[in-house]
N, C-alpha and C positions, 0 to 999 in steps of 0.2 A: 620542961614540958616539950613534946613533941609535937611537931605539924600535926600527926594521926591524934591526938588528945584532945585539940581545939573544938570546941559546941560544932553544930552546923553552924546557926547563924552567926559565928565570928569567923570560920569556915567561908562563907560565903562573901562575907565583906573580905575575905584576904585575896578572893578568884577574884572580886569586882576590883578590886585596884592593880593586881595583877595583870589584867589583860591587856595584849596588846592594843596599843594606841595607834590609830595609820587615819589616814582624808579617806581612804578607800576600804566598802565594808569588804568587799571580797578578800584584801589582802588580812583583815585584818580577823577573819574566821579563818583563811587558811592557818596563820599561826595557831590562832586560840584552842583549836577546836585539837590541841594535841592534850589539852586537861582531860577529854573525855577518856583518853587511853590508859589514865594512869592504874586505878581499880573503878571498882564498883559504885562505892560513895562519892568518889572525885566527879566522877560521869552523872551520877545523880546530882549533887548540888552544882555541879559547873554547868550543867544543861541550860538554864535559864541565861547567864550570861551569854557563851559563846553563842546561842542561838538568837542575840540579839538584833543583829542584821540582815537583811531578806536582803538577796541582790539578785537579781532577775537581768537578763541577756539578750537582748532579741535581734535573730537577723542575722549572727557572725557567727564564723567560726572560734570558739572560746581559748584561748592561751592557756591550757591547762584547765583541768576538772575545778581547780578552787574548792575543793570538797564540796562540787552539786553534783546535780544528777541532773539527765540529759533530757526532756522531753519535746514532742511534737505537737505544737499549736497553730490552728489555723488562721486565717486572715478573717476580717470579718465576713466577707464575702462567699464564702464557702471555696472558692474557685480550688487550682493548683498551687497556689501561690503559697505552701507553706512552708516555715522556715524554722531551725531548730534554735531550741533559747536553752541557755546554761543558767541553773538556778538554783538555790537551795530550798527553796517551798519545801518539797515533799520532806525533807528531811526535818525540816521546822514544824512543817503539822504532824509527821509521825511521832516526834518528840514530846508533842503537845504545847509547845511553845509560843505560839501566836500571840499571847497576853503580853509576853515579855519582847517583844520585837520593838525597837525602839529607832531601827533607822531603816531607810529601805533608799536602796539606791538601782535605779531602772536605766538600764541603757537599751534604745532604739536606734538599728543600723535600718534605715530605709532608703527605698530606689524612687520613684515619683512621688511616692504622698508618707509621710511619717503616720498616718491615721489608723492604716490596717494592724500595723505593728503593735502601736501602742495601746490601741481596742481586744489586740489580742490577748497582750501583758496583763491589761485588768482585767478582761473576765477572767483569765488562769487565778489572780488572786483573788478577786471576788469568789468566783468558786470552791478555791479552797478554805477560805477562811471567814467571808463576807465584809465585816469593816474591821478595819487594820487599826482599832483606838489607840492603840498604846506609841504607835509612830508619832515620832516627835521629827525627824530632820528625815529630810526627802532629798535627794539627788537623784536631777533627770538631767539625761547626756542624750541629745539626738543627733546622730551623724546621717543626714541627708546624700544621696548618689550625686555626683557631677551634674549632673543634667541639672541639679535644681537649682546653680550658678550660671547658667547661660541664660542669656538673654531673654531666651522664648520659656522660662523655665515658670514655673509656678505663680502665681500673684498670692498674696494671703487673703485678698476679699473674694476669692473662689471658695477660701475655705473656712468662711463662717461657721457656718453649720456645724460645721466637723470640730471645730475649734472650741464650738459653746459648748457640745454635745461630753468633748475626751475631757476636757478642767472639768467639768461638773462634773463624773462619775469620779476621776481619780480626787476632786476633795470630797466626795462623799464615801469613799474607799477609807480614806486616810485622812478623817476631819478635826484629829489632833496636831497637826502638823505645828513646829513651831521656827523650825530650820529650816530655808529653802536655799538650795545649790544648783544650776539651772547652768549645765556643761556641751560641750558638745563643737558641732561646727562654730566658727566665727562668724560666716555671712550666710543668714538661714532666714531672710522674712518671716514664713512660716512659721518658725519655730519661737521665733519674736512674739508671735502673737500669740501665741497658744501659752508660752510658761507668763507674759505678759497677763493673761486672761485669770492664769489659774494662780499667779500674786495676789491679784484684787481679789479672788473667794478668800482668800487668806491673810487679807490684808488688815484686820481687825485680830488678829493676835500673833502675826510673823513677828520676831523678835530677831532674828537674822535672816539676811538675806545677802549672797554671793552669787553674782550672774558673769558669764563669761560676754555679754551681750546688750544692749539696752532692755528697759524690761518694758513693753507698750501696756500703758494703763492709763484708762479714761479717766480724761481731767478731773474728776470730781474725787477720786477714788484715794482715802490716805492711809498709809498704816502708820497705825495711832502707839501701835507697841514696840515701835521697829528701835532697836541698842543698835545691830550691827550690821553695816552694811556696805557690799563693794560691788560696784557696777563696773562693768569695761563697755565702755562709748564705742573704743577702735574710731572707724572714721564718721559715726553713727550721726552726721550733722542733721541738727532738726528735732533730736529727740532728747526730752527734758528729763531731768530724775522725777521720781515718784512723790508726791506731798506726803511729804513724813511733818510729826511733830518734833522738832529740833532740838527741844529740850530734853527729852528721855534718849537721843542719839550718844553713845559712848565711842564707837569708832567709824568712821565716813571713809572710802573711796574712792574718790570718783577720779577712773581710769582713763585715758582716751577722751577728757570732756574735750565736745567741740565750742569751736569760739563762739556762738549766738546761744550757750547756756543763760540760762539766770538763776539769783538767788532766792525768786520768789517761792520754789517748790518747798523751802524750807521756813520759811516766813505764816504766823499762826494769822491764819484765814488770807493772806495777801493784802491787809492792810495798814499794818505795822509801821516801822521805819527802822527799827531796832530787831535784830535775830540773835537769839540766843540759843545759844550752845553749851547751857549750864553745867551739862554734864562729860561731855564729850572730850577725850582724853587722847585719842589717835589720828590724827587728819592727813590722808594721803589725795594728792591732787598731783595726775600726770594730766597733761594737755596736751590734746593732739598735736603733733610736730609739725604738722604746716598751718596749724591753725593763728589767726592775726589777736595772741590773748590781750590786746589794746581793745580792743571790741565788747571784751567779754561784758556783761552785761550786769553790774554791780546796781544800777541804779534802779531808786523805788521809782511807779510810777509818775511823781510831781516832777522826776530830775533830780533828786537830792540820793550821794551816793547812802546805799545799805549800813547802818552799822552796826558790825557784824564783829557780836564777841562771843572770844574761846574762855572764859573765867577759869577752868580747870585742866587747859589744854596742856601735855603733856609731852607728845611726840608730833612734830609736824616734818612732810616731808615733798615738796613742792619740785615738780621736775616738769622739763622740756619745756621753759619758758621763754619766750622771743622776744619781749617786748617787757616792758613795767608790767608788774601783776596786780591788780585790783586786789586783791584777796591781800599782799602785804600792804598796800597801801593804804586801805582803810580797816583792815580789820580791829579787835581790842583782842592783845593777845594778854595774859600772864605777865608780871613783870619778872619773870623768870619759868621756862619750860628747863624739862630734861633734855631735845634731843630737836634740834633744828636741822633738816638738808635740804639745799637749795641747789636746783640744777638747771643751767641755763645758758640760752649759748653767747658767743661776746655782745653783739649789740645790745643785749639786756642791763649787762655788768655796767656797757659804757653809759647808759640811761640812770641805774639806778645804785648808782658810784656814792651819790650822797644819803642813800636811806636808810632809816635805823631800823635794826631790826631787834625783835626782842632778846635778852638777855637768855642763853641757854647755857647751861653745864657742857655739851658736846656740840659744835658749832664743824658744821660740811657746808662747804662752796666747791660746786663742782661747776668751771668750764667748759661746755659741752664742744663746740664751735662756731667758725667761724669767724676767727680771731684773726688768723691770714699773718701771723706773723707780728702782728701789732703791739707791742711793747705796752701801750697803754689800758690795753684788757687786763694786762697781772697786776697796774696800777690800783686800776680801779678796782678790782677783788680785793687787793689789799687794803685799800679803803675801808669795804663795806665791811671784813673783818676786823681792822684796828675799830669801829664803831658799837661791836659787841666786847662788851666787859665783864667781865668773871666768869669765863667760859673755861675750864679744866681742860677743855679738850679741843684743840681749834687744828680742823683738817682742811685740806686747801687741795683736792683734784683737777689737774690742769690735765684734760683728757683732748685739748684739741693739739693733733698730733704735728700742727705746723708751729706752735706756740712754746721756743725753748726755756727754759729755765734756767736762772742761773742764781746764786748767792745776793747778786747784787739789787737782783729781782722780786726779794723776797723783804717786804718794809714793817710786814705787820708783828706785831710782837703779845706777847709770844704765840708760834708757829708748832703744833707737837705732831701733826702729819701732814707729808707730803706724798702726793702720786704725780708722777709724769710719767706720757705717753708719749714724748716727742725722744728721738735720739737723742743722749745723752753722754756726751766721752768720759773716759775716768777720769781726769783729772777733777772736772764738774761735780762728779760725783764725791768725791773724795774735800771739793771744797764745800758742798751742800751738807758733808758729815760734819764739816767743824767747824762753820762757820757761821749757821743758823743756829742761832742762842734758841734751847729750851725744845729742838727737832727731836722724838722719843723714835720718830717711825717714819722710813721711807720705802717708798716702792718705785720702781725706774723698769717701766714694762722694754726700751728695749736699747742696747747698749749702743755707743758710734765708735765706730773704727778708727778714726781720727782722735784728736784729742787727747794724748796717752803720751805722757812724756813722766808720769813719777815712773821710780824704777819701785817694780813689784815683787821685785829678791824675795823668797823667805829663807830667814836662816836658815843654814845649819841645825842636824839636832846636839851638836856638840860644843856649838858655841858658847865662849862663859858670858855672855851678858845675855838677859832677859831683852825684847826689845823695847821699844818706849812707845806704851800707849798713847792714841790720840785722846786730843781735849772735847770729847761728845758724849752728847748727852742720847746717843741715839741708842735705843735695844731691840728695835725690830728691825731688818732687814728685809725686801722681798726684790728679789732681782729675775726679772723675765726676761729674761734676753732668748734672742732667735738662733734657730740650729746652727745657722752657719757661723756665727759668734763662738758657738761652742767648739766647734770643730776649728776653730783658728785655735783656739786656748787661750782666747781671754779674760773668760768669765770667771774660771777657775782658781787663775793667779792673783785676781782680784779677791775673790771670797776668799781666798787662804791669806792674804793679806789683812785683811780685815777681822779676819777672824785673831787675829794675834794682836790686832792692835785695839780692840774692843772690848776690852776684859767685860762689859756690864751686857755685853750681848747678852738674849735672852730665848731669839728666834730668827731663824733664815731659813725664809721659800726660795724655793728655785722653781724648773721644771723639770730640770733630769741631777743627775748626780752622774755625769761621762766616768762610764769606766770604774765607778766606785773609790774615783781617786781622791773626790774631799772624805770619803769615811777613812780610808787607809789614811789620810794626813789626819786628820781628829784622834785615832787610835793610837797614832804616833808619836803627837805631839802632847797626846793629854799629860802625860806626867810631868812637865817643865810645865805648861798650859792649864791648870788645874782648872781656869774654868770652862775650856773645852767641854768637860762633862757632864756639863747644865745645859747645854745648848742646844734647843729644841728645832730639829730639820725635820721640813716640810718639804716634800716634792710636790705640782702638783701644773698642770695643761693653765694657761690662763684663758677665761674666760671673756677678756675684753670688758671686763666690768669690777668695774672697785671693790675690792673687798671687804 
């Protein structure tokens, strides 16, 4: 049977799983919308899919047509002030497609007030269409002018009015909503309070919710249906999450919390003493980086700490901690998750050297800083990791770049990834291959000039003996060293070295391949080296961040 043979409606389920998947509807119509090209029937029953997304533009010049059309819409004002918005509307209601629009994403470029912009965006869709039911997930981006970050720049209680007036048309535009994504500047009051405002209309059936910002909603106000949800605090002190019910939560957030949080927004009515998280499978918690999270605010009102269980928690991932965390120290986790990482700088480690944490299958201890050199920081890591048992996967990032490593520094057992960011000489290296029992994966961001006393000879290709591999257990390799390492011809001698003595290699990142001289030695030596030709090279810039 042939594509052209298939019914429509089996036709039509093969476009809907076909189409491009992207966070972004624009990108993800300019793909699709190459179905309508193919013939006549394709165009007919693909119309309803690819026309799925309304993205609407206001205020900017547009990076390419994204398959819209161009129009001219005024401010609400009447004045001079209009501006051109890139949009698909017209093509979506000539299509007849509006029933089928299932996501709409609105971006507002404004200079003083985001109000005219975004008044003019919905009358354009009210008018073409009137209410938009079939919209399920909403993404609003608003990029305010400079001026609205100075000092003398806007307040948001000038702009009540304005604020009650734009949420309430766009949830009565769009009063199926179930997704909400809330993009744009970082520090925008304004804008705080408006996507703030137009949460709480929707607060009685949002199911997800992702905001680049705090979301401002009056005390009272809870969304009762909320699974998913990620806020970013940034430095946002003073502002609480939203009262959700805790137990329908599947994945949590919270980005930038500042240290005078509490856990009462998640607590059913604020009486309790016990929160439960019955369902809730993903838990991401970064805390703002100068925030004092000793402070943080675990305790119910009588004084007695929160406790606070995860029964089905799965993935937890806790970062930029400075202090003991409340959240480990009293929480009820799983007596076994999949996926533990902890990132925290030394004074934490040395605080909380004796804590047990729960048993995970992949166990991450990342040292952030602040360690200063101190021997006793890798101590204590090593601690908290010998403390977890039956972990398959125990990784250990030592990212503070004064803090060196060596063999003799490493106690916990067994160890199957290592990352260092401090200077590292070959020889170190070469004893961290074979001398950490059970090391599968190392990464050494950046090489030392010093420290280089094995001789890094590679044979001969004509020599009669094979050389003699080392005793490791290592198969990943990731070496980032700096340009002018390369241009000495260090790194090079090194990985061709290793490369012969590694036969269970399996993978090696670099960032450059100089001169294409490790591919000409792999080409060369694969026939004596047979397993040369399994081994998967990766170039690639480092990011400054663990991979």
């Amino acid at each position: 049977m042939y594509l052209r043979d298939l019914p429509d409606d089996i036709l039509r389920l093969v476009f809907k799983f076909a189409l491009e998947r992207h966070d972004s509807t624009a990108v993800a119509f300019r793909a699709n919308r190459q179905l309508l090209t193919v013939c006549r029937r394709w165009r007919y029953l693909a119309l309803p899919a690819v026309h799925s997304g309304l993205v609407v533009r206001y205020g900017c010049s547009p990076d390419g047509r994204c398959g819209s059309e161009y129009c001219r819409i005024n401010t609400a004002d009447g004045g001079p002030h209009a501006a051109e918005a890139a949009t698909n509307l017209g093509l979506i209601v000539a299509a007849g497609c509006v029933r089928t629009v299932s996501s709409v994403e609105i971006a507002v470029y404004c200079a003083a007030s985001l109000f005219p912009g975004l008044d003019a965006v919905l009358r354009l869709m009210h008018t073409a269409a009137g209410v938009w039911r079939g919209a399920r997930r909403l993404e609003i981006s608003i990029y305010p002018d400079s001026r609205m970050f100075d000092e003398d720049g806007p307040d948001a209680a000038d702009y009540g009015d304005q604020i009650e007036k734009a949420s309430a048309m766009l949830f009565s535009t769009m009063p199926g909503v179930r997704r909400v994504l809330f993009g744009g500047a970082e520090i925008n009051p304004v804008a705080w309070e408006f996507c703030g405002r137009l949460a709480a209309l929707y607060s009685n059936q949002l199911q997800d919710v992702y905001s680049l910002y705090p979301i401002v909603v009056p005390p009272e106000c809870t969304f009762r249906q909320l699974r998913d949800t990620c806020i970013y605090y940034r430095d946002g002190a003073g502002y609480q999450h939203p009262r959700v019910v805790s137990t329908k939560l599947v994945s949590l957030g919270l980005l930038g919390w500042p240290s005078n949080h509490s856990w009462a927004p998640f607590s059913a009515g604020g009486d309790t003493k016990v929160i439960e998280f019955l369902n809730l499978k993903e838990l991401d918690v970064v805390y703002f980086d100068t925030a004092a999270t000793s402070s943080i605010d675990v305790r119910h009102r009588d004084g007695h700490p929160w406790k606070i269980r995860f029964p089905k928690l799965e993935r937890a991932n806790i970062f930029c901690l400075q202090n003991i965390c409340p959240l480990l120290e009293y929480a009820v986790f799983p007596r076994r998750i999949e996926k533990l990482d902890i990132r925290a700088t030394a004074s934490m480690f040395l605080q909380m050297s004796e804590m047990l944490l729960p048993a995970a299958r992949r166990l991450k201890i990342g040292i952030a800083s602040g360690a200063n050199g101190n021997p006793a920081v890798l101590a204590a890591a090593n601690r908290i990791l010998d403390s977890a048992q039956g972990s398959e996967t125990v990784c250990l990032d030592v990212d503070d770049k004064s803090l060196p490593v060596f063999p003799s520094s490493i106690t916990c057992a067994p160890l199957t990834e290592l990352l260092i960011r401090a200077d590292t000489g070959v020889d170190t290296v070469l004893q961290l291959i074979q001398e950490v029992p059970g090391l599968t994966s190392l990464k050494i961001h950046s090489l030392a000039l010093s420290d280089t006393h094995t001789d890094l000879l590679v044979p001969g290709l004509h020599e009669a003996h094979l050389v003699a591999p080392l005793n490791t257990s290592v198969r990943k390799l990731r070496i980032f060293a700096k340009y002018e390492e390369l241009e000495l011809g260090l790194i090079v001698p090194l990985v061709k070295y290793l490369l012969l003595r590694i036969p269970e290699l399996i993978k090696v990142t670099l960032r450059e391949d100089p001169n294409g001289s490790l591919a000409q030695f792999v080409w060369a030596y694969a026939a004596r080296y047979p397993h040369l030709k399994d081994i998967l090279f990766t170039f690639q810039e480092d990011n400054g961040r663990s991979p």
